[in-house]
C-alpha positions in Angstrom: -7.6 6.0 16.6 -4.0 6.4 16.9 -1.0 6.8 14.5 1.4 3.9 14.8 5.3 3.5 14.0 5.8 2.7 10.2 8.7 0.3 10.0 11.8 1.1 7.9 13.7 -0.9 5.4 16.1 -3.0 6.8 13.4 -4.3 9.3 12.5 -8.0 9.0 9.1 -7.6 8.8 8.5 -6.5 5.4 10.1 -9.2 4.0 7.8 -11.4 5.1 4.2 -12.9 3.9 1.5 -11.9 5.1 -1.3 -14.0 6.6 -4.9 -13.4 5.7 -7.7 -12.0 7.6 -10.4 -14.4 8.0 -13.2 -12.9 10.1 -13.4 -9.2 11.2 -12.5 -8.2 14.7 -12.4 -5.0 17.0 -8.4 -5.4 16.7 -9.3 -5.3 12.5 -11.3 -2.9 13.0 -8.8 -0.5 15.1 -5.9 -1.5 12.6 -7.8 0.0 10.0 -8.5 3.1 11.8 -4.8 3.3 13.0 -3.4 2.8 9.2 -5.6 5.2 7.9 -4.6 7.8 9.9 -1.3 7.2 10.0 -1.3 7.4 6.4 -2.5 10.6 6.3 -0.5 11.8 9.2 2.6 11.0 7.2 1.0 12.5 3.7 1.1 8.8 2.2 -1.5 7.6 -0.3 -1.2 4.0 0.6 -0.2 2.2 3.6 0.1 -1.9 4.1 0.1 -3.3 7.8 3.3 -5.2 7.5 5.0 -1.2 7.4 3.0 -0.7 10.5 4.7 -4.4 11.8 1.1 -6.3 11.3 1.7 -9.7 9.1 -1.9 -9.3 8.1 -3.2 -9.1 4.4 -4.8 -5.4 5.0 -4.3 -2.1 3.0 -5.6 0.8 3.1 -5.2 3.6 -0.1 -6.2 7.1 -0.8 -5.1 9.2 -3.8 -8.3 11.3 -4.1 -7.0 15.1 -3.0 -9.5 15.8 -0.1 -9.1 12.9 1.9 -12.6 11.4 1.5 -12.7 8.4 -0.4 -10.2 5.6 1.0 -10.2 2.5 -0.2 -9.8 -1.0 2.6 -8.8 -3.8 0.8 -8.7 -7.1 2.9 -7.1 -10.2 1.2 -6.6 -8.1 -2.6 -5.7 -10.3 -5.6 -4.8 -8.7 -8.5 -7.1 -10.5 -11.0 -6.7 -8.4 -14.2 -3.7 -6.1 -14.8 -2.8 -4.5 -18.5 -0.5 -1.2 -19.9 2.7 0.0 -18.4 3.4 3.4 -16.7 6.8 4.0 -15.7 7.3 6.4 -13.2 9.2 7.5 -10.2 7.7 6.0 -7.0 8.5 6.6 -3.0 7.4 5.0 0.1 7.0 5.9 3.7 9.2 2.3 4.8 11.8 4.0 2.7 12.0 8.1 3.7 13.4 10.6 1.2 14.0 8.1 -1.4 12.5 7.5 -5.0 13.0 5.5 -8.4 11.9 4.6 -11.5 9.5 1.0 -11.0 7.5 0.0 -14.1 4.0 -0.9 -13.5 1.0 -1.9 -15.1 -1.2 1.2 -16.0 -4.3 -0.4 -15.5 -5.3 -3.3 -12.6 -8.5 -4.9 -11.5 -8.4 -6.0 -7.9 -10.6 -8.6 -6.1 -10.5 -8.0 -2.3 -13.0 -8.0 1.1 -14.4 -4.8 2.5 -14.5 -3.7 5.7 -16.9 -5.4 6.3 -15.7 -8.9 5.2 -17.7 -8.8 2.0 -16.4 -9.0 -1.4 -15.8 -6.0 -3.4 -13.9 -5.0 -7.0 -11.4 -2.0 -7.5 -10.6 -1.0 -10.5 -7.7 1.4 -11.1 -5.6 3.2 -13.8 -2.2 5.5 -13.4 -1.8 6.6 -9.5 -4.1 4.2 -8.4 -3.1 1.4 -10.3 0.5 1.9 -9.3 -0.6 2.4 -5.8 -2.6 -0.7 -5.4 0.1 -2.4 -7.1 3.0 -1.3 -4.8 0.6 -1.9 -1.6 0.1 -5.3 -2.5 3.9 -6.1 -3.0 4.0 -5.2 1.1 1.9 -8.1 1.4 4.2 -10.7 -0.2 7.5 -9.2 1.5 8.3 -7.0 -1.7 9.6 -3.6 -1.6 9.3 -1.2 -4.5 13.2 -1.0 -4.3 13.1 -4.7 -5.5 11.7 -3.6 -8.7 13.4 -0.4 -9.0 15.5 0.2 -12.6 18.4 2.0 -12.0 19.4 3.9 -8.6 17.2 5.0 -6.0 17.7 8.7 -5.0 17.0 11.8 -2.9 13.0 12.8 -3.2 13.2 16.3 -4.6 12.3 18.6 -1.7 9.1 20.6 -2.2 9.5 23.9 -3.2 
């Protein structure tokens, strides 16, 4: 495994579709490796491979606090989505920024395992917004697309 660049905005690449995955391979299989711990390496709870410069439909999410239940999502449809949260949302292609995005509060999202076979995730609050906001990578949309208002500094941790 290995961490690998995450591309910025302003970089061509995440404007662009991504293609699916159509069978697994050993270079699938290191991407997902590579994303996931890059995404923990940079204390992200989602990560598409567009921000790590692959045009592949692949994400990878984790918003459990210990790290031990990611979620690989392969081709993901959102099938069912219901509710609105509004809430203030980051991301590591855009550093030290955040906005306001409305997003469904609740999604149901049809997608391949690692293993190429299909699974459901269902999600609500965090994980709604985060499958939501991952999957937007995969179409060439940033959260800053959808953002009401400004975009401003993240609030340092205290």
């Amino acid at each position: 495994m290995a961490t690998r660049k995450i591309r910025k905005m302003g970089d061509s690449i995440l404007e662009k579709q991504s293609r699916e995955i159509t069978q697994m391979t050993p270079r699938i299989e290191a991407l997902i490796d590579d994303m996931l711990e890059t995404m923990y390496e940079a204390d992200g709870v989602g990560l598409a491979a567009p921000q790590v410069g692959i045009l592949k439909q692949l994400v990878v999410i984790d918003v459990s606090e210990n790290a031990d239940a990611p979620i690989v999502m392969i081709n993901p449809k959102i099938v069912e989505a219901s509710g609105e949260q509004t809430g203030d949302e980051g991301c590591l292609s855009v550093p030290g920024k955040v906005g306001r995005v409305t997003r469904p509060n609740y999604v149901r999202v049809q997608a391949l395992d690692r293993n190429m076979q299909p699974v459901e995730f269902e999600g609500t609050e965090l994980l709604a917004r985060a499958m939501c906001h991952e999957i937007d990578h995969l179409g060439g949309v940033l959260y800053v697309d959808k953002v009401e208002g400004e975009l401003r500094d993240a609030r340092p941790e205290v």
